[in-house]
C-alpha distance (Angstrom), angle and dihedral (degrees) to the residues before:
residue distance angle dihedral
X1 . . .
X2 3.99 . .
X3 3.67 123.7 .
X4 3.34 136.5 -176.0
X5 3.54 139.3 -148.9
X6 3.94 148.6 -178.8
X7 4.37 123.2 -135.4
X8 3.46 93.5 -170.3
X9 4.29 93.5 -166.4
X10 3.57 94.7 59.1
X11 3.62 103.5 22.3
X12 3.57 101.1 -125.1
X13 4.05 123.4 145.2
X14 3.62 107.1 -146.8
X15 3.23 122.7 -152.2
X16 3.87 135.2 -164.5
X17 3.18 135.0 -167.8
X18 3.77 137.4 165.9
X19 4.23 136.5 173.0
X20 3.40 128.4 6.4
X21 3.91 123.7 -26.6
X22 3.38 129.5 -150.5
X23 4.17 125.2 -150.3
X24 3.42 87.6 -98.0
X25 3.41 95.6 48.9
X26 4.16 85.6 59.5
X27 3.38 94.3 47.1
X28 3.36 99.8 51.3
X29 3.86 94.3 43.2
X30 3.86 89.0 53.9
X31 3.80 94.6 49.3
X32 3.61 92.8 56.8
X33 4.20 90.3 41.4
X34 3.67 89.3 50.2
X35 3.82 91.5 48.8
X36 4.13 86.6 61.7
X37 3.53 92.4 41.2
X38 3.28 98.7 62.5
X39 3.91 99.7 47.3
X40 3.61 88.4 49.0
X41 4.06 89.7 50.9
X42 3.86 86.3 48.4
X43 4.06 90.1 58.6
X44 4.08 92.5 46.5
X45 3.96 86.7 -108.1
X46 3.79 120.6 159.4
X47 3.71 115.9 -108.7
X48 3.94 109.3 -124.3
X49 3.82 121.0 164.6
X50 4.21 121.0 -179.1
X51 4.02 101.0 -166.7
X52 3.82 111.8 -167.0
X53 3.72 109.6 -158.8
X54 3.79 93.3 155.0
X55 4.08 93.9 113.0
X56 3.71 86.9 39.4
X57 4.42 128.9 109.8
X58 3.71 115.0 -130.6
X59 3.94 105.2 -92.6
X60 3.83 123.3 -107.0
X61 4.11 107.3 -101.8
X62 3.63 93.8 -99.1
X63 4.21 101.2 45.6
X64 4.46 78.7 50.5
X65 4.31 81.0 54.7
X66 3.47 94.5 48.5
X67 3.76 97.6 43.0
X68 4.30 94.8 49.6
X69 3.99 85.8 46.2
X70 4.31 89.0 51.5
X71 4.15 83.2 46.9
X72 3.53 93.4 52.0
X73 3.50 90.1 46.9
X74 3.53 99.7 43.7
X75 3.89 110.3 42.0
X76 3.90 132.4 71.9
X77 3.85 118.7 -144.6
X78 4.19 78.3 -103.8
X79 3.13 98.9 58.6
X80 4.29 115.4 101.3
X81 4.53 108.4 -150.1
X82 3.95 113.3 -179.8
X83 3.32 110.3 -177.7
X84 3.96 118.6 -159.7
X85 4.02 118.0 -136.7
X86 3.80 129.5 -174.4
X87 3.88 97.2 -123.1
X88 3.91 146.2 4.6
X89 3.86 89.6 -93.7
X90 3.82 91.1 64.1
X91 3.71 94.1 40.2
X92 4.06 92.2 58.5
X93 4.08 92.0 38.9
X94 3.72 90.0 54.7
X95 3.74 90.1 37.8
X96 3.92 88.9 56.2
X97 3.97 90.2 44.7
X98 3.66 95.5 50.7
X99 3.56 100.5 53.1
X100 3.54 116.6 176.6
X101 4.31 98.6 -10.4
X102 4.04 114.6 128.3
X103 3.97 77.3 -105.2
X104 4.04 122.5 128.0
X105 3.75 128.4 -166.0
X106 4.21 111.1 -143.7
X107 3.69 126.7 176.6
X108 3.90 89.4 -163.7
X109 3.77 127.8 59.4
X110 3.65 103.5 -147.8
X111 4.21 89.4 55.6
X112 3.65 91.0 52.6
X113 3.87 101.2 43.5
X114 4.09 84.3 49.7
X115 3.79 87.4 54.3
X116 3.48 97.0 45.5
X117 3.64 89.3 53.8
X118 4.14 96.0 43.8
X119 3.51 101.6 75.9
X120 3.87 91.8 -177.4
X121 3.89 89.1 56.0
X122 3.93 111.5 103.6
X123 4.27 113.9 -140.4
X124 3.74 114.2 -87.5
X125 3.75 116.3 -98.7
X126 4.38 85.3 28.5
X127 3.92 117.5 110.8
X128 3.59 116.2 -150.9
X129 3.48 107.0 -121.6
């Protein structure tokens, strides 16, 4: 399952999700997140996105395709994504999958929202060249 949800004083979208997804379950997550990205781009807001995966699996091959092709679809070089993962092991694996996206991997909550709301903060794990 993947939810999605508003915090209206800081301006974070929240999302949750937990198991095993199918595509269908990306796509349809994605639709809705787009829908709320674009009203927030149409009022000059910031784009800020907390992703809990911490009671999540590790997605199937094809489900990890489909979600990387929705994120490269879906975010502007402005945009800040932390996504929260249940151990160090996840962090690095979706560290090494995300390559060079505006993307970080936390394992803490309180890290990643301050991040997400430092825009002058680079991703862990980047140098600045």
């Amino acid at each position: 399952m993947i939810a999605c949800e508003l915090d209206d004083p800081d301006g974070i979208i929240f999302v949750h999700a937990t198991g095993v997804w199918t595509i269908a379950d990306v796509d349809r997550h994605y639709s809705h997140l787009t829908l709320i990205l674009d009203d927030r781009r149409r009022h000059g807001l910031p784009i800020r996105i907390l992703s809990d995966v911490t009671e999540a699996e590790r997605q199937a091959h094809d489900i990890e395709a489909r979600i990387l092709w929705h994120m490269n679809r879906t975010y502007l070089p402005t945009d800040r994504v932390a996504i929260l993962v249940a151990n160090v092991a996840d962090k690095l694996y979706v560290r090494a999958r995300l390559g060079k996206a505006i993307v970080a991997a936390f394992s803490s909550q309180l890290p990643a929202e301050m991040w997400l709301m430092s825009d002058d903060l680079q991703p862990p794990g980047i140098v600045a060249a």
